[in-house]
C-alpha positions, 0 to 999 in steps of 0.5 A: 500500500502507498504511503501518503504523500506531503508533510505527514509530519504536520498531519500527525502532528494534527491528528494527535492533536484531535483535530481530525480534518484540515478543516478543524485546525485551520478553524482553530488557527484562524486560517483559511483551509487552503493554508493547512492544505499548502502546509501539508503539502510534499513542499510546505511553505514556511510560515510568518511568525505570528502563524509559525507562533500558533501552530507550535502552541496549538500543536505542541511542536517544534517548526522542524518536527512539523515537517517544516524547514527554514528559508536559508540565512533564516533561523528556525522558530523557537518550540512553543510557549505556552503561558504558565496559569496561576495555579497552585501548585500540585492543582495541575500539572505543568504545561510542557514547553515541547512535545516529548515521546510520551504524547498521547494519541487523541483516544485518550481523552474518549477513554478517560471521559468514558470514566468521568462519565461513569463516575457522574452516574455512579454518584447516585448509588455508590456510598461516597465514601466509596466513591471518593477515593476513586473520582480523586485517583481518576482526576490525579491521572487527569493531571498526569495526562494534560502535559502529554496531549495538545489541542483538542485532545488536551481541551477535552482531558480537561474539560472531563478533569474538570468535571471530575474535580466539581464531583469530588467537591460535590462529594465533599460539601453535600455527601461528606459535609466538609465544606474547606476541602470541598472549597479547595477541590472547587478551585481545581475544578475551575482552574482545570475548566480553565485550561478548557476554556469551558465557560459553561462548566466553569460556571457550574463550578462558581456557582457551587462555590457559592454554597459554601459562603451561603450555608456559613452566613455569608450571603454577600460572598455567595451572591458574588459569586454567582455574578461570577457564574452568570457572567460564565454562562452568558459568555458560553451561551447557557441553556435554559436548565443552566440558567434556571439552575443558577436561578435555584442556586441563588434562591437557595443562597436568599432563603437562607439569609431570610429573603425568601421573597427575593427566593420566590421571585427568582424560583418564579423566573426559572419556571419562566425559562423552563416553560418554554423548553430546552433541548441543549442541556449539557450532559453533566447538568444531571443534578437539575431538572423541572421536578428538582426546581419545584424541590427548591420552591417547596423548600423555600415555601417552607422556609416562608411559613407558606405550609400548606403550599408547601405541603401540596408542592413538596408531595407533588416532588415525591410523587414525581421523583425518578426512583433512582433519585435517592439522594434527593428523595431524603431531602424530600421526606425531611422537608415534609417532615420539617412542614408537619413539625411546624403545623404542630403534627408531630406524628405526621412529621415523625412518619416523613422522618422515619421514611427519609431514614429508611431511605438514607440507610439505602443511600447516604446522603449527609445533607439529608440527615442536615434535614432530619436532625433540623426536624428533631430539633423542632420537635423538641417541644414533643420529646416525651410523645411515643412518636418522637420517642420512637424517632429518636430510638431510630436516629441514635441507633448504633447503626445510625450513629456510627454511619453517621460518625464514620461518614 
């Protein structure tokens, strides 16, 4: 079989870089086709500066190992210089300054997004103290790999890093309830949604980066933080559910500072954008959706002393809850129970209660527990009913307790 003629150095060097047609780097080198085809040529031209500048950043080569060769009396451009990100160190590997024999094919971004994306559905089920230890082994092999793949290949390593970064923080703050750790996972995930130039997810990033000034008093801090996040998502060109989402986040952070007509108000816009639908939701925005919004106005409902709206709403959640939504079903059931302690129905709050520990002895999920114990606290003025009695045998039970502890 006949080899392919032309500079098979520069389409090598292309193809490992993820740009599979001439189309897509010249689209990425702001050239026209016609350019990367004369580049790829059996005689290729020598570039000016400015483009010799972009093509051995986009790259990761050197002119002379693209297949290029200097004019005579000209000297050969220098390998590539990617600016050093302000990174903390050990956050993210350093970028190369030059190609070295351990580049990675471009499979290597599929196989490893394959893993990130086998981690997001295995959040929903998997104890996540199991699950931890292994998103965090997976985003430091994300690490490893970002200085030894360019272009695309590279952009897509980091975008799945990214990802895998925002689901340890995930883990951290809603699963483990270790909010500083959480906040520094977070910065890795932005720094490495960063290096994608991935607007969208890194404004999923600041908007989680918001929970944890909101759940410490700090609605000031978690209100610009948001800013920052919108601000991402309008550069990217959201989705509806992105937005109605920041919308929810946002309402969330108002509630718990006392302004939960502010809360309503934003909850209402994001049932406007919803209402007329949205088929451009991204893959990782799977902790969202119409039934996890009326979840957020039920809560807020609560929060507002509406109880019997919230009541109706937060039963209409449940009854509408995927089943594999565990997680969220014992949020659910301790806001139900939370509405019945404060109709003065200690029984009824204590069946929600007893439910939603049913359910967390299936699926842990610390934010859950957050609600039952908000939910014995305002039952303490029926500590001696059987009802809480009986509650209280279930939640300081030794299994219970030492999950909770060991958790």
């Amino acid at each position: 079989m006949s080899q392919p003629a032309g500079n098979t150095r520069l389409r090598a060097a292309r193809l490992a870089a993820g740009y599979n047609s001439q189309q897509a780097l010249a689209s990425a080198l702001d050239v026209g086709v016609r350019q990367v085809r004369r580049w790829e040529s059996e005689a290729p031209p020598w570039p000016h500066p400015d483009l010799q500048e972009r093509l051995t950043r986009t790259l990761g080569q050197t002119m002379e190992a693209l297949g290029f060769r200097a004019p005579v009396g000209r000297d050969s451009a220098p390998g590539p210089r990617r600016p050093q990100r302000a990174s903390a160190p050990g956050v993210l590997a350093a970028v190369p300054a030059h190609a070295t024999a351990t580049m990675q094919p471009p499979t290597v971004a599929t196989d490893y997004e394959s893993v990130t994306r086998a981690h997001r559905r295995l959040y929903w089920s998997v104890a996540p103290a199991t699950l931890h230890p292994a998103v965090l082994a997976h985003a430091a092999l994300g690490c490893a790999l970002l200085p030894e793949t360019v272009g695309q290949t590279r952009a897509s390593v980091a975008s799945a890093l990214a990802e895998s970064w925002l689901l340890a923080g995930r883990i951290e703050f809603f699963d483990l309830q270790e909010p500083e750790r959480a906040a520094a996972t977070l910065l890795r995930a932005l720094q490495a949604a960063g290096e994608a130039d991935d607007q969208l997810l890194g404004a999923a990033v600041l908007a989680h980066t918001a929970f944890i000034p909101a759940w410490d008093g700090r609605r000031d801090d978690a209100v610009q933080r948001l800013v920052a996040a919108r601000t991402y998502a309008r550069r990217g060109s959201a989705s509806a559910m992105l937005l109605a989402w920041l919308d929810a986040v946002e309402a969330e952070c108002e509630t718990r500072a006392g302004n939960t007509r502010t809360a309503l108000h934003l909850i209402g816009h994001a049932e406007d954008l919803l209402a007329g639908g949205d088929d451009q939701v991204p893959e990782w925005l799977d902790w969202f959706s119409h039934v996890r919004l009326a979840a957020f106005r039920g809560h807020t409902e609560l929060r507002t002393g509406h109880l019997p709206q919230a009541r109706a709403t937060l039963t209409a959640v449940l009854d509408a809850l995927p089943a594999d939504e565990e997680k969220q079903r014992s949020v659910i059931l301790g806001d139900l129970a939370a509405v019945e302690a404060a109709a003065g129905s200690p029984e009824a709050a204590c069946e929600h209660a007893l439910s939603a520990l049913d359910q967390l002895e299936r699926t842990w999920y610390a934010t859950g527990m957050a609600r039952i114990r908000d939910v014995r606290r305002a039952l303490a003025p029926h500590q001696h009913e059987p009802c809480v009695r009986a509650l209280d045998e279930r939640l300081y039970g030794w299994s219970t307790t030492v999950s909770a502890l060991a958790r």
